[in-house]
C-alpha positions as CSV (number, residue, x, y, z in Angstrom):
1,X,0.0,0.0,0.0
2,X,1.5,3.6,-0.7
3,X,1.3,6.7,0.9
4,X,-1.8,7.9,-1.3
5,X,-3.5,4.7,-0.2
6,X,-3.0,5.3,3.6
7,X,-4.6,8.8,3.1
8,X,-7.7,7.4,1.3
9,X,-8.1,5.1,3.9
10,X,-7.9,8.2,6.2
11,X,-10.4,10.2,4.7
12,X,-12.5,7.4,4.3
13,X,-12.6,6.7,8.3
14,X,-12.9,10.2,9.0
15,X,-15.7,10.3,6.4
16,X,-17.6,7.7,7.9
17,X,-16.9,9.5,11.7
18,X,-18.6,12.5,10.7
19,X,-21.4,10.6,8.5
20,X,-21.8,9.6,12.2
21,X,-22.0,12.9,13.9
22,X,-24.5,13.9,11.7
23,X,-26.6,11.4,12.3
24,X,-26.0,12.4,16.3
25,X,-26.9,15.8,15.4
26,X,-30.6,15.0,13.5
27,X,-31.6,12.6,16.3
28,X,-31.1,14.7,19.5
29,X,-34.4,15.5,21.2
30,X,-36.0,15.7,24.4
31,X,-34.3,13.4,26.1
32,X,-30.9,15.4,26.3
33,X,-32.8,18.4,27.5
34,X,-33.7,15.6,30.7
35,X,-30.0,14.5,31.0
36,X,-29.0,18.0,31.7
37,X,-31.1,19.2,34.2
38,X,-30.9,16.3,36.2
39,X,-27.1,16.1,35.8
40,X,-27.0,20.0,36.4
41,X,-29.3,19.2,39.7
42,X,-27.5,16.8,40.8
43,X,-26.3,17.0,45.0
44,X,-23.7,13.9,45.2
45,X,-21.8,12.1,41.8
46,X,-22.7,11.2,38.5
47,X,-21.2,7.9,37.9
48,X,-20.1,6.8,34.4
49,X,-19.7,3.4,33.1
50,X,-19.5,1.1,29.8
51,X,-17.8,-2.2,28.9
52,X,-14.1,-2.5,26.4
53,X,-14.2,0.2,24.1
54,X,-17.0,2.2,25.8
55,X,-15.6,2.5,29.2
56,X,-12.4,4.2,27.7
57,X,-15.3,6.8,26.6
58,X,-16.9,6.4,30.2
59,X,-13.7,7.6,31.4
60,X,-12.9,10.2,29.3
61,X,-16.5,11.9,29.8
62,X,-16.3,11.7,33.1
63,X,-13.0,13.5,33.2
64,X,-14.7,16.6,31.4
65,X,-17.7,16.6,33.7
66,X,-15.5,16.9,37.0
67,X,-13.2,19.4,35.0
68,X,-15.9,21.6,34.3
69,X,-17.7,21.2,38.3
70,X,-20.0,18.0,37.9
71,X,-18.3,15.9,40.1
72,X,-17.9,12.4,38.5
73,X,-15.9,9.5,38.0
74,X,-16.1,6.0,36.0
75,X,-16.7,2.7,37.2
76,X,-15.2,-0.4,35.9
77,X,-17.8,-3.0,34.9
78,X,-16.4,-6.0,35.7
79,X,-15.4,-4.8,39.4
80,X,-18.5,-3.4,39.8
81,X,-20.1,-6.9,40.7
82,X,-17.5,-7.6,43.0
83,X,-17.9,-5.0,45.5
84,X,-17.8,-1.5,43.7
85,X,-21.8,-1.2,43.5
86,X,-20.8,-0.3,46.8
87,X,-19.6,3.4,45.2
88,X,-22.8,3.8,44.2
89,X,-25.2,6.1,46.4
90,X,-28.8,6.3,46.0
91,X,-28.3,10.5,45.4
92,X,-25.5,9.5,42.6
93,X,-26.8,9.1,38.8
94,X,-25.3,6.3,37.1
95,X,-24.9,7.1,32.8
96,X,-24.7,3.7,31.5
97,X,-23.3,3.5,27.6
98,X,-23.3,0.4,25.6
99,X,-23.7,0.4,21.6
100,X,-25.6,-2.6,21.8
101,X,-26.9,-2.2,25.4
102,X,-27.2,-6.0,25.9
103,X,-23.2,-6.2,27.1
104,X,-23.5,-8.9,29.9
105,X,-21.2,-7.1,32.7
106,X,-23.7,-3.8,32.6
107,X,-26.6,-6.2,33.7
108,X,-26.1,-6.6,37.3
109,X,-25.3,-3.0,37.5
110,X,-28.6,-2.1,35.6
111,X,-30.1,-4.1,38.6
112,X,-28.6,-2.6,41.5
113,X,-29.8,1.0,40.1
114,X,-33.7,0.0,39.4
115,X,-33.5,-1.8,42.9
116,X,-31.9,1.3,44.7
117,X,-34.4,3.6,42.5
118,X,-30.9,5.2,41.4
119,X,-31.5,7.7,38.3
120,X,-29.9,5.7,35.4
121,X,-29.3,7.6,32.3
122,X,-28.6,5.1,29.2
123,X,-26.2,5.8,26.1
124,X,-27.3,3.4,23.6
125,X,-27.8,2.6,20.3
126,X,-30.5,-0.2,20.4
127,X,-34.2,0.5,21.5
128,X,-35.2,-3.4,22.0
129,X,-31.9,-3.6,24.3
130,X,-32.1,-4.3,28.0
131,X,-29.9,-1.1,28.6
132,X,-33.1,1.1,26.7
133,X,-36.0,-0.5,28.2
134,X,-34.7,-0.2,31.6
135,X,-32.9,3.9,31.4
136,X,-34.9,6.9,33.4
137,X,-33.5,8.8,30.4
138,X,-32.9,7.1,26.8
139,X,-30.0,9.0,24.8
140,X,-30.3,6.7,21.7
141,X,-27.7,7.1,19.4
142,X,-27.7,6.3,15.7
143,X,-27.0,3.0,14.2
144,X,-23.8,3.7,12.1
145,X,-21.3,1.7,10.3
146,X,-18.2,1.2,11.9
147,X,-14.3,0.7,10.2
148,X,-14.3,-2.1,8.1
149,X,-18.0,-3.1,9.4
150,X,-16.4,-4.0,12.9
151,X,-14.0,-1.9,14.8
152,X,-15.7,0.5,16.8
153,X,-14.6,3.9,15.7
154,X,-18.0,5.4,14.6
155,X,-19.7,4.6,17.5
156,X,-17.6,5.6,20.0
157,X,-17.2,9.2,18.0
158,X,-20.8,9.8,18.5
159,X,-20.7,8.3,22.6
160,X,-17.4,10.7,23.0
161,X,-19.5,13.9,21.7
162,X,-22.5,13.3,23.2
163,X,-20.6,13.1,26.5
164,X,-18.9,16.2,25.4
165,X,-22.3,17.9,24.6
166,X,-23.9,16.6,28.0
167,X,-20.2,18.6,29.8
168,X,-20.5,21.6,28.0
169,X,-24.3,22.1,28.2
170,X,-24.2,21.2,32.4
171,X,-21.6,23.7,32.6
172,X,-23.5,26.3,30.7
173,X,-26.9,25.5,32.9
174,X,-25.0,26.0,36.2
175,X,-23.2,29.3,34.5
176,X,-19.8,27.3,35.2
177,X,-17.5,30.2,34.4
178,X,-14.0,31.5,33.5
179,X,-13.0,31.8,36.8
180,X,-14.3,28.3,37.9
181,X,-12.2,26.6,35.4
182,X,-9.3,28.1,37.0
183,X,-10.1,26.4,40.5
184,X,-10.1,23.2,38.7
185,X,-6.7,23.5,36.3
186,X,-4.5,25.4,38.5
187,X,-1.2,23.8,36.7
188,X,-0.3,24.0,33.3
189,X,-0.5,26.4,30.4
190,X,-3.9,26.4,30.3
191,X,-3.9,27.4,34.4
192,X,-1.7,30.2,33.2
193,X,-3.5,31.7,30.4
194,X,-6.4,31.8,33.3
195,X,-4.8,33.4,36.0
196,X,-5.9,36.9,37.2
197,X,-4.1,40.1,37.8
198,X,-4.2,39.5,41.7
199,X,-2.9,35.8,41.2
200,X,0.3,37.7,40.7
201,X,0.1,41.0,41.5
202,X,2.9,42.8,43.9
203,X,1.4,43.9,47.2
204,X,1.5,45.2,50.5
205,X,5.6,46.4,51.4
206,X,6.5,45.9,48.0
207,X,4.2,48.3,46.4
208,X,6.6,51.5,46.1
209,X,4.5,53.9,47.7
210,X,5.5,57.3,47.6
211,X,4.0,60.7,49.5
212,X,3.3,63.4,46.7
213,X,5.2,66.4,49.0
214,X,8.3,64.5,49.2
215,X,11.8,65.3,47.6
216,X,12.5,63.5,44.1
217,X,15.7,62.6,45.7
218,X,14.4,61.0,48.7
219,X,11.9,59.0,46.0
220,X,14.6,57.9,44.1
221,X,15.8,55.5,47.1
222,X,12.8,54.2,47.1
223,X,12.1,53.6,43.1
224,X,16.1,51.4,44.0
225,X,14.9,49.3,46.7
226,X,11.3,47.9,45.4
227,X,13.0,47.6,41.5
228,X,9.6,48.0,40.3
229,X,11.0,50.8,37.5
230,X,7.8,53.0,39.2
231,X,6.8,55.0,42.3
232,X,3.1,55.2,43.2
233,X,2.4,58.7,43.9
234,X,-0.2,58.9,46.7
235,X,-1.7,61.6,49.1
236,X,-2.6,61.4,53.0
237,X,-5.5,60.1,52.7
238,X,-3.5,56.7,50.3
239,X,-5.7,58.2,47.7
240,X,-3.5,57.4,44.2
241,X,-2.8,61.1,42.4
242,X,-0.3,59.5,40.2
243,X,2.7,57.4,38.4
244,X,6.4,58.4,38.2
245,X,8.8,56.2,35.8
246,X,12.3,55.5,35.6
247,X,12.0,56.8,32.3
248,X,10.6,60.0,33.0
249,X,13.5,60.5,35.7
250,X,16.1,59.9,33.4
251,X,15.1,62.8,30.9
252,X,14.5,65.0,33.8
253,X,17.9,64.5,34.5
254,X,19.2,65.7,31.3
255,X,17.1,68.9,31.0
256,X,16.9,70.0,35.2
257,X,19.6,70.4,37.0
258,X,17.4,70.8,40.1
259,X,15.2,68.4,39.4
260,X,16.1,66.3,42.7
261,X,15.0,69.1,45.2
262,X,11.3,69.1,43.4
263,X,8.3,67.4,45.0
264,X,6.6,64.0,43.4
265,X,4.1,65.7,42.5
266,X,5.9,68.2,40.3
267,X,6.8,65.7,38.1
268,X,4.5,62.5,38.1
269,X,1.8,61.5,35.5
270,X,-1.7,61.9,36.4
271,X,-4.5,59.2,35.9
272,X,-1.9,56.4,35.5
273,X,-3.8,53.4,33.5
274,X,-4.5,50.8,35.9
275,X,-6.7,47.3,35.9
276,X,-8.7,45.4,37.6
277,X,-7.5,42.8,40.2
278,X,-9.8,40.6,38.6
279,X,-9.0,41.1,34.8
280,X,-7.1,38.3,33.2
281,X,-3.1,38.8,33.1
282,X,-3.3,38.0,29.5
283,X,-5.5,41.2,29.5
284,X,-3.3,43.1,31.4
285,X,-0.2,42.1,29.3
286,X,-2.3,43.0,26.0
287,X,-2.8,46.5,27.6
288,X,0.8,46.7,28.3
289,X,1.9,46.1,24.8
290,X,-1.1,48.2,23.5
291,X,0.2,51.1,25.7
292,X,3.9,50.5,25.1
293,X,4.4,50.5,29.5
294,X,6.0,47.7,31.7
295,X,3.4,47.8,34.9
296,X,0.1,48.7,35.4
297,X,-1.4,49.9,38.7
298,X,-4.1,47.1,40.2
299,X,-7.3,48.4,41.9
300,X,-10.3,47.3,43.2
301,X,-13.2,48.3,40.9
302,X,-15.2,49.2,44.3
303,X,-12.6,51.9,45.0
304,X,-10.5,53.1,42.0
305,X,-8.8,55.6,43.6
306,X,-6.8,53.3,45.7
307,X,-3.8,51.0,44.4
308,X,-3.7,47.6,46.1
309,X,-0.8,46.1,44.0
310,X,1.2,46.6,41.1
311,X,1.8,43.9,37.8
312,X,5.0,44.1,36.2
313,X,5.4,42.9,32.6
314,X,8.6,40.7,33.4
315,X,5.8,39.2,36.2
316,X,3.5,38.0,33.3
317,X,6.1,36.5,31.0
318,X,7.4,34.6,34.0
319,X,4.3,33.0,34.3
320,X,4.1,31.6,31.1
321,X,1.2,34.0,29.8
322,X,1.3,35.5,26.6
């Protein structure tokens, strides 16, 4: 077989996957509406479970739902009658999924839920299967032809996206947000592209602080020891007036000779650009490079007028955002 043949076959597969997904599409109906609320209702865990290839997709569905606040985990079918029905509680909801919904390892699991009264939600393809007859909630998914007529590959496409669609649509009912997902994937790039401004905003001592009627030259000991490149010019009340750079001192110092027995406030920039403590640091970094600056005072949208930290560009990049 050459290379052109291995790509046919390719298509072909991928072909017949999607032929599949449309099918999945056309036939969802009521019954998903069901899953969702009661998955998005429900007070203890939704428990996932399927036999060979299915419980790889049991697993992998599960996964999502506890990464997006449902939380859930998968059951092995075979263990499950010896002993781990026992995980099973009757607040859990048990999702079931079996192409032909007659597998023999699901069937004394299928009898512990309608013996418990546990809410059993079946994934399956077959409507005269003992899986269908004996679901709170049918999801029947389409009859499609698999790889060669026998290796399931279409069939567990269309169980892996409707386990995707149940995720995504629990998480929308239950207005699963931004800031949610970052509670959950704390580590890794995505963790970073989610972190907020106070994740890793400077605060408290470290903020470089400076009273607007003191002497540039007592300021500039200051803008050395917190190495921030910025003094935070504030009033007696902490009210923030405004921003002085190390830029800004250098070119004083070529044109002013006096310029170290001035006051702050002689000298700073009013209305320096801050951001939210809440805001993304990929926002913050954007406005950075937008603004051509290297830090950006962080308030609290309650009360603008008063700095609680600063963000420093070098900050971000450290971080991994970009």
């Amino acid at each position: 077989m050459n290379n052109k043949k291995f790509i046919s076959t390719a298509k072909d597969i991928i072909n017949l996957e999607i032929r599949a997904l449309q099918k999945l599409k056309k036939q969802l109906n009521v019954s998903f509406s069901k899953a969702v609320d009661q998955i998005a209702k429900c007070q203890s865990k939704v428990i996932l479970c399927g036999v060979g290839k299915s419980g790889l997709i049991a697993s992998k569905i599960a996964a999502t739902l506890a990464s997006v606040g449902t939380p859930s985990f998968s059951l092995s079918a075979s263990e499950a009658s010896h002993g781990d029905l026992g995980m099973i509680s009757k607040k859990d909801i048990l999702v079931l999924i079996s192409n032909s919904g007659e597998t023999s390892e699901l069937k004394n699991i299928i009898q512990y839920a309608n013996r418990n009264k546990i809410l059993l939600i079946g994934i399956v393809s077959k409507k005269e299967s003992i899986l269908y007859r004996a679901s709170d909630i049918k999801l029947l998914t389409p009859k499609v032809i698999e790889a060669e007529g026998i290796v399931p590959t279409s069939s567990t496409t269309v169980q892996l996206a409707l386990g995707d669609a149940l995720a995504i649509a629990t998480m929308k009912y239950r207005k699963f947000g931004k800031m949610d997902f970052k509670k959950l994937h704390p580590a890794g790039s995505l963790g970073a592209q989610l972190k907020t401004v106070e994740d890793i905003m400077v605060t408290g001592s470290l903020i470089p602080f400076v009273n607007e009627n003191i002497e540039v030259s007592r300021a500039l000991k200051i803008l050395s020891e917190k190495k921030l490149g910025i003094l935070v010019v504030i009033n007696k009340n902490k009210k923030t007036l405004g921003i002085i750079t190390d830029g800004q001192i250098r070119r004083y110092t070529q044109k002013d000779l006096n310029f170290h027995s001035l006051t702050v406030k002689k000298i700073m920039t009013k209305n320096p650009i801050s951001v939210d403590k809440n805001e993304l640091a990929a926002k913050a970094l954007s406005i950075m490079n937008s603004k051509k600056i290297t830090s950006l005072l962080v308030v609290n949208k309650n009360k603008p007028q008063k700095t609680i930290g600063v963000i420093h560009v070098h900050t971000i990049l450290q971080s991994n955002i970009s």
